[in-house]
N, C-alpha and C positions, 0 to 999 in steps of 0.2 A: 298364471303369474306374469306373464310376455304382457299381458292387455294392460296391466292395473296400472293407475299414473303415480311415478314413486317421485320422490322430491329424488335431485340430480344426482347428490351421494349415491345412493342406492341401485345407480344406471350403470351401466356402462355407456361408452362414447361410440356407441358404431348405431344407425341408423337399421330398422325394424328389416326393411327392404334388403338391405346390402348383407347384414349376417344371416338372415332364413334364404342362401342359397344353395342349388343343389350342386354344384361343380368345384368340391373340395378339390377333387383330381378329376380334372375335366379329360387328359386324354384316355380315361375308361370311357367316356362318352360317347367320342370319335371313333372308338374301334370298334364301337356297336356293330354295325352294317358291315363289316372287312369279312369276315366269311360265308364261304358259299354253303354253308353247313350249316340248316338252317337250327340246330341244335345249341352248336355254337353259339351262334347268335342271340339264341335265350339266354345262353351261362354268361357272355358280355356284358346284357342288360342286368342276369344276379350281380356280376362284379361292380360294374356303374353304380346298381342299387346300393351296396354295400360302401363303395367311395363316398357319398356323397353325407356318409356318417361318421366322417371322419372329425369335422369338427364338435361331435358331441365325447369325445375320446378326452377332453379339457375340462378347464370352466365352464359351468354354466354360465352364459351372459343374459343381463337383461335391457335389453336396446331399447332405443326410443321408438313410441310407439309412434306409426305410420299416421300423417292424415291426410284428411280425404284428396283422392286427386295426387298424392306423391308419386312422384317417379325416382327408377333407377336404373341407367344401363352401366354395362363396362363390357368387356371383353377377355377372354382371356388366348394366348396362342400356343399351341400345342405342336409341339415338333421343329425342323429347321431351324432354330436358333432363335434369338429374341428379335425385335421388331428394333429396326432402325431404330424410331424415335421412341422408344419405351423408356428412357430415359428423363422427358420430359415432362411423362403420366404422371399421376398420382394416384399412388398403387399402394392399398393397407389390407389388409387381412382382422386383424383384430379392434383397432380402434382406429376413429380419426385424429389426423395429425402426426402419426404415427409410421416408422418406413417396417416392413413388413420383413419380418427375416425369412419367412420362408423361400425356398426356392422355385424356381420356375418350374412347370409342367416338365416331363422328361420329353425326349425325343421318343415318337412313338415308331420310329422307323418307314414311315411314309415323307411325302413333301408336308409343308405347312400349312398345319388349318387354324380358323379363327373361332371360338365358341363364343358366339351373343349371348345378352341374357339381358333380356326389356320384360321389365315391370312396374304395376303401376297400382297402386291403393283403390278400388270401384266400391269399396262400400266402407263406412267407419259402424254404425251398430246393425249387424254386425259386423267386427274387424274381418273385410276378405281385400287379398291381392290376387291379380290375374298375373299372369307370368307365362314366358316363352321362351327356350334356351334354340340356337339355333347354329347348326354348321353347315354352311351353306355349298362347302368344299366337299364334302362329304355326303349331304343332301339330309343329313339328320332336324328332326324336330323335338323338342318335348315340350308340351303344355299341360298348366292347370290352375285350378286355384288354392290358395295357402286359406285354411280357413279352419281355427283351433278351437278347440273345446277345452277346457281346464276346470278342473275342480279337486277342492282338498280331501284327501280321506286320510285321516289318522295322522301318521306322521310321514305322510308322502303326498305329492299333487300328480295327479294324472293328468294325462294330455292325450288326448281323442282327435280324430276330424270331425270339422263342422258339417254342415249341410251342403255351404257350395261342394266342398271339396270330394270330387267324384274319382280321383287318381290323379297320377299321375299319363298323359298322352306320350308316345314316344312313336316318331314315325320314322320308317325309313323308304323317303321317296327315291331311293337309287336301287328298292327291293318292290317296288310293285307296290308303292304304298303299303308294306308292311306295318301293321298296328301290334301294339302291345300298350297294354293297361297294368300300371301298377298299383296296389291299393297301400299308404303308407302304415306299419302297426301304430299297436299304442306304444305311449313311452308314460314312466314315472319317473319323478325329479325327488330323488330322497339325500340324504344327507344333511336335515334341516337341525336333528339334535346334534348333530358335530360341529355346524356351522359351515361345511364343504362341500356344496350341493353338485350332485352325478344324477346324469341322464343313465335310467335301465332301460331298454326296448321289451315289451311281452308281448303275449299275444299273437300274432301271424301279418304277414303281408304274402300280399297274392298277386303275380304276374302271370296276365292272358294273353298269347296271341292267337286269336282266331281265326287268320290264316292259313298258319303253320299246322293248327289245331295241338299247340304247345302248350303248357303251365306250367309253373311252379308256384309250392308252396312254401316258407320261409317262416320257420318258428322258433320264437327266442324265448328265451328259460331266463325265467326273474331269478335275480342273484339270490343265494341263502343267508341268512339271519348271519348263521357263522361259518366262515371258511370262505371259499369260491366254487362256483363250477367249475370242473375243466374244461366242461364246452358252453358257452351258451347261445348259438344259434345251428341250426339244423335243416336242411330240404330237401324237397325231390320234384325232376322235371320229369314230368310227365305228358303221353299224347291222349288227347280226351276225346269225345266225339261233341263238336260245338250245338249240335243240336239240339242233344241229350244234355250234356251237361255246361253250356255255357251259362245257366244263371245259378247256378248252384254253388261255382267255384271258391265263390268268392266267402260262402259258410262252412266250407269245408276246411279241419286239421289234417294233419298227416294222416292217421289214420283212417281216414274218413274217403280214402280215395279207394273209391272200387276197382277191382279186380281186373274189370271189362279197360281201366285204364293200366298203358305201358308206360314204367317208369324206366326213362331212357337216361338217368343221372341220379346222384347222389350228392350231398355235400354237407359241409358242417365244421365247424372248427366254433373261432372268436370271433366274434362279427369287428371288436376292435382291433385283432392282430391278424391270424392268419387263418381264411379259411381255404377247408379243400376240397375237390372235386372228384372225384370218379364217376368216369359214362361207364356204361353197362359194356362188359369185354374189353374196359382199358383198365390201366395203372391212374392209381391216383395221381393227383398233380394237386400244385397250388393253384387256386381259381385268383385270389386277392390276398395281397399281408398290406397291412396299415400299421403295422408296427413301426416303422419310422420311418415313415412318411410325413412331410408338413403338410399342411394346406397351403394346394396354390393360387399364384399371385397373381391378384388381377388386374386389369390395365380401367383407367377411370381416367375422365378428362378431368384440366384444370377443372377449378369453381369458379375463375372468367368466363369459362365455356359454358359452363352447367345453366339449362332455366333457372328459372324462381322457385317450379314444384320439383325438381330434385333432391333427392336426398339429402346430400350431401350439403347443398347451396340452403338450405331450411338449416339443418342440424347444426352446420359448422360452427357458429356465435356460442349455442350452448355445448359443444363439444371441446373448444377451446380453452370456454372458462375453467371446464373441468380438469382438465388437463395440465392448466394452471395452480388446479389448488382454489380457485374459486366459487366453490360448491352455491354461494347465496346468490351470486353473480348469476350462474348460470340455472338455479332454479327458478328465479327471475324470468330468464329467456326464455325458459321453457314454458311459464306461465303465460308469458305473452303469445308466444306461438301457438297454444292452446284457447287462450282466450280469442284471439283472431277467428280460429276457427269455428269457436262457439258463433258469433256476430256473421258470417259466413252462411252460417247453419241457417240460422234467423231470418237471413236475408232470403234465401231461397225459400224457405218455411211462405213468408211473407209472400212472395211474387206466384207462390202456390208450382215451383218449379224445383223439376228432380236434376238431381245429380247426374251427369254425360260424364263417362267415361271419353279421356281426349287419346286415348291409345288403342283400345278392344271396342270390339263390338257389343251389344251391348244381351241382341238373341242369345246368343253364346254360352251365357251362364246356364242355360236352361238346361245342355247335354254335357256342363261341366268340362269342356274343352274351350277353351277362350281360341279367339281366333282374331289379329290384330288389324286395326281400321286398314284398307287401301292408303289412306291419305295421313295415317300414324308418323304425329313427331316424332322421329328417332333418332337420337342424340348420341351417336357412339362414335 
């Protein structure tokens, strides 16, 4: 449903690039790498994993779709107080033009870190974005591509990963290059005979570090017809032997994990409110609650500052109109801006020349970890 071109009514006002981000609560990101417990360090990245689904807890939105060559950086800062000049960003969370009520990242009780997030549209059919979140204070990375599969059954649309999309990368170069592979589940968009469409999560997501010789598994339980579940997501971290069983992980349920593996954790609750954790010979604890939490607020430069292919500096004209009330106005613009891109298309078609990515490299795509140019504009 995200791809399809709707006349403006039908849109919401925030750009494809700027709302499919992962750092709802970016300081679960930052604390990735803070323990020497390399366990810990799993149940971080479940919690991260789990934050960064916080904006599916609302409305579904349907943003403008990305074209080719779009960019989007911002920043967001976590800990030590706000940034001198954060006052003179332009900082939205749900739409543009709009000031963002939620609150800033908490103090995570370290000094102050900054989390990047540069992204960039490398293919329009099909719709993929490369993207890179980065703290540099901390020494963290996460990379991948955003690449959706959608299609209707019945009276729900499912949502798959594409082709590019091979996980999520997350590194921690202050751990010995420490790797972890996340793989995203599926989600269904139902609520279309009430008219109040809700994201469900099913299915499984799978986190590997091969290092550590760590995994977990992460299985969420479709909602029931009638009532609720009291839980619907569930896991266990487990140590495997990566020889044996690194390619299998990623087919395997809960049950499905052999014997010969030690399940060194537990957990499970609401993937939207509060889940909880138990290692093997502790008390439980809260690992993540989302229950009132906002989404935090990110830091964007003016649209003086922004390129031409930024998000924001493309969207802004038809984000206005709408904003306005002026839906024909701004289907218009959108028209336009799509039709540019057709003639764009054409032109390249013509000259018998491909598409350059002006941020990623372009090898990259191949092991589905994007990796960004030496000489990359980066506009933050």
């Amino acid at each position: 449903m995200w791809r399809l071109s709707l006349p403006s009514q039908l849109l919401d006002p925030i750009p494809n690039l700027e709302y499919w981000n992962y750092m709802d609560r970016p300081e679960y990101f930052v604390r990735i790498s803070e323990s020497d417990d390399e366990v810990e360090r799993m149940l971080a990245v479940i919690a991260w994993w789990f934050s960064k689904l916080l904006k599916h807890k609302g409305k579904v939105l349907k943003p403008f779709n990305s074209v080719l060559g779009e960019q989007f950086f911002c920043q967001w800062q976590v800990g030590g107080g706000e940034r001198e000049d954060s006052e003179s960003s332009s900082s939205t969370n749900g739409t543009l033009g709009e000031e963002a009520a939620a609150s800033d990242a908490s103090n995570d009780g370290q000094t102050s870190a900054t989390v990047e997030y540069i992204t960039e549209q490398i293919s329009h059919h099909p719709p993929v974005s490369a993207f890179v979140y980065r703290c540099k204070e901390r020494g963290i990375e996460a990379a991948g591509y955003d690449h959706i599969s959608a299609k209707f059954t019945g009276l729900s649309a499912s949502v798959t990963t594409g082709s590019f999309c091979k996980g999520i990368f997350i590194t921690l170069k202050n751990r010995d290059d420490e790797m972890y592979v996340g793989i995203h589940p599926m989600a269904s968009i139902v609520g279309w005979l009430r008219g109040s469409l809700k994201v469900q999560l099913v299915e499984s997501s799978h986190i590997v570090c091969e290092k550590t010789g760590l995994a977990a598994i992460v299985e969420f339980k479709e909602e029931r017809w009638f009532g609720k579940n009291k839980e619907n997501v569930c896991g266990k971290v487990f140590r495997y032997d990566p020889s044996k069983h690194g390619d299998q992980i990623a087919q395997w349920k809960l049950k499905d994990i052999p014997k010969s593996c030690t399940v060194v954790a537990t957990f499970g609750g609401n993937w939207d409110k509060r889940v909880a954790v138990k290692r093997t010979g502790s008390q439980e604890r809260t690992l993540i609650d989302l229950s009132d939490l906002p989404v935090a607020e990110k830091t964007v430069k003016q649209l003086e500052e922004q390129g031409e292919l930024e998000s924001r500096k493309i969207w802004n004209p038809v984000a206005t109109s709408m904003l306005q009330g002026k839906f024909g106005e701004a289907t218009q613009l959108k028209r336009d801006i799509e039709d540019q891109q057709r003639k764009l298309a054409a032109a390249r078609k013509e000259r018998n020349e491909q598409f350059a990515p002006a941020l990623f490299k372009t090898e990259s795509q191949i092991e589905g970890r994007p990796e960004l140019l030496e000489n990359a504009p980066i506009n933050i």
